[in-house]
N, C-alpha and C positions, 0 to 999 in steps of 0.2 A: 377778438376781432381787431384785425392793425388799424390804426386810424392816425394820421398824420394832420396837424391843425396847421395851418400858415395864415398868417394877418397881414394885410398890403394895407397902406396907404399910398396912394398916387397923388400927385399932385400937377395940373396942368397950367405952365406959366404962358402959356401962348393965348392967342386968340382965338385958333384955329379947334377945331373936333378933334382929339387924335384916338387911336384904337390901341389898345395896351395889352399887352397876352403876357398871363400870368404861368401857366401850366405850361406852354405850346413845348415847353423842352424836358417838361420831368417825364423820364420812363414809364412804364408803367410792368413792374417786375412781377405781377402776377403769374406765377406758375416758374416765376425761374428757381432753378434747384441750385444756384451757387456754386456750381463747378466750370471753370472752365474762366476766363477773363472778360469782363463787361466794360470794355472801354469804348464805345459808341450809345447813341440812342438807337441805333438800326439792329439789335442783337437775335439772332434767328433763333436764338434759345428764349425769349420771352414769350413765341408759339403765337395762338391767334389772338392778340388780347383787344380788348375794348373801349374804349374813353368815350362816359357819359357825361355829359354838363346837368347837372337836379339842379334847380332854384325852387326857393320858398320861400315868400316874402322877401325879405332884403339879404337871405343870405342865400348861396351858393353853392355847391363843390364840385368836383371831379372825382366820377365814381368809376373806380377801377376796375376792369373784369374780363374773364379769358371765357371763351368760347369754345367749349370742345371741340375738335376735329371729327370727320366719320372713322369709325373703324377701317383700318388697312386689311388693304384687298389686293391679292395677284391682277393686275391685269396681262400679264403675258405666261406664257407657260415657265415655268421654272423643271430643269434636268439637276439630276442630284446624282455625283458620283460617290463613289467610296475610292478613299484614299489607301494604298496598301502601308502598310505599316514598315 
């Protein structure tokens, strides 16, 4: 099973509340087959995938996970010719 560990310390010198996102830009490459070039986070080859937040006690993680699609279906008629050779 892959399992990636990252450890953050943050530190806030202000006074103010502030909100801090750790994951907001890691991909989540579940189901990608590695063909093809993955230079965005918006990649249509990574399919339906999922990002869970688990906490348990003081710790945390981002669980990654794709959602199968329904099987493909004709919705309009399809004509099939033969090519002559």
């Amino acid at each position: 099973m892959p399992l990636a560990a990252f450890v953050f310390r943050a530190r806030n010198d202000t006074q103010q509340d502030q909100t801090l996102v750790l994951g907001g830009t890691d991909p989540n490459p579940v189901g990608y087959d590695a063909e093809g070039e993955n230079l965005t986070l918006n990649n249509p080859r990574f399919g339906s995938n999922v990002n869970e937040v688990m906490a348990e006690g003081s710790t945390c993680g981002l669980f990654m996970r794709v959602v199968p699609g329904d099987e493909p279906t004709l919705d309009k008629p399809v004509t099939c010719t033969r090519c002559p050779i």
